[in-house]
C-alpha positions, 0 to 999 in steps of 0.5 A: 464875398471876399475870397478866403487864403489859406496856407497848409504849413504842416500835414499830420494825417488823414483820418479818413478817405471818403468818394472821390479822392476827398479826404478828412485831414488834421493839418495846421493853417493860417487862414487869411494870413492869421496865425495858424490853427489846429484844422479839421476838415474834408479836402479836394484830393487837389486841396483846391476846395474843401468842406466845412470844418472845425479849427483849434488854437493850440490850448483848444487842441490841448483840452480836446485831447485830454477830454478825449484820451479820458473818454477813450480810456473809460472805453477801450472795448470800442 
């Protein structure tokens, strides 16, 4: 299996902090010298290995906040 490069080129946030230092974060990555993407997933307090995880081209980051900015709007009591 080929090893799999990735460079973290901005931090924007955590949304949670799990066991052990581990931590779900929405960073923008290049993976393997691509264009970077919209990336979600769990991270090694050390950023040396991370779980599975979900990434979005900039239109896909789009759409998920207009679906989910109606989703939360219809529910703000939760």
């Amino acid at each position: 299996m080929p090893d799999i490069t990735y460079d973290i080129l901005k931090h924007y946030g955590v949304l949670e902090e799990g066991k052990g230092g581990w931590r779900k974060e929405v960073n923008l990555v290049s993976w393997n010298g691509r264009n970077p993407k919209f990336d979600i997933r769990d991270w090694a307090p050390d950023h040396q290995k991370m779980g599975k995880g979900i990434t979005l081209t900039q239109e896909e980051a789009r759409k998920l906040v207009h679906l989910l900015s109606g989703s939360l709007a219809v529910n703000q009591e939760d």
